[in-house]
C-alpha positions in Angstrom: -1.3 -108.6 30.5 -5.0 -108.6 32.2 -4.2 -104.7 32.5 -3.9 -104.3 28.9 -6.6 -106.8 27.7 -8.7 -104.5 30.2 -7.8 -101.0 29.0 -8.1 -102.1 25.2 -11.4 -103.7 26.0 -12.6 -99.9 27.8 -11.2 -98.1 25.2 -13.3 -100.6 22.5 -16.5 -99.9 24.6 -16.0 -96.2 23.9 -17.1 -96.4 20.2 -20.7 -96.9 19.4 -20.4 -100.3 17.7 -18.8 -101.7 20.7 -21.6 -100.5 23.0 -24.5 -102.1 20.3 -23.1 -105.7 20.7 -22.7 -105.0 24.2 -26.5 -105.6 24.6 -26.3 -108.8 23.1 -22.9 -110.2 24.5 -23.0 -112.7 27.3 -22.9 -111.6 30.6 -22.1 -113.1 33.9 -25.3 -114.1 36.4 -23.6 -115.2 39.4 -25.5 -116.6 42.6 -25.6 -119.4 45.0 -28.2 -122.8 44.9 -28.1 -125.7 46.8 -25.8 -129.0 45.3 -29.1 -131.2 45.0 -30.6 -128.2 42.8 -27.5 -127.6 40.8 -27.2 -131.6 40.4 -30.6 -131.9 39.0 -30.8 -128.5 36.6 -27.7 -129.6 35.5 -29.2 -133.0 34.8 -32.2 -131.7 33.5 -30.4 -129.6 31.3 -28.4 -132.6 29.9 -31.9 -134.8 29.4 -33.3 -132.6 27.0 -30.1 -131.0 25.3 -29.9 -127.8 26.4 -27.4 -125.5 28.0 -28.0 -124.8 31.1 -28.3 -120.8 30.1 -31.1 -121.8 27.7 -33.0 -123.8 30.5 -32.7 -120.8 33.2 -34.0 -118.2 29.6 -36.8 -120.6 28.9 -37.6 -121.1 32.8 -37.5 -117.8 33.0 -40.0 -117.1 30.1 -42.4 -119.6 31.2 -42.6 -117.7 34.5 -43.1 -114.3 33.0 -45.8 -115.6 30.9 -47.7 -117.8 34.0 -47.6 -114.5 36.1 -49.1 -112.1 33.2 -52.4 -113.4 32.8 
């Protein structure tokens, strides 16, 4: 079945409206931290509502815009 999902999901990528939403689809960021950094992210994340995705976006923005000035 994987097979199948995988072909009909290539063949969907092959049409133009498949590849616009690919930009915007989620995709995976795997890597490695520590379980004392994960532990308190994850916590952090919790504290003030967010998922942890929008933590590591905003993080990420806040960086970008402390390094451009």
């Amino acid at each position: 079945m994987a097979k199948a999902s995988k072909a009909s999901k290539n063949a969907g990528l092959a049409s133009g409206k498949a590849e616009s939403s690919e930009s915007t689809k989620g995709m995976p960021l795997n890597f490695k931290v520590s379980a004392d950094f994960r532990r308190e992210f994850k916590t952090y994340a919790a504290q003030h509502n967010k998922k942890l995705n929008q933590l590591l976006y905003e993080a990420f923005a806040a960086l970008k815009a402390k390094h451009a000035e």
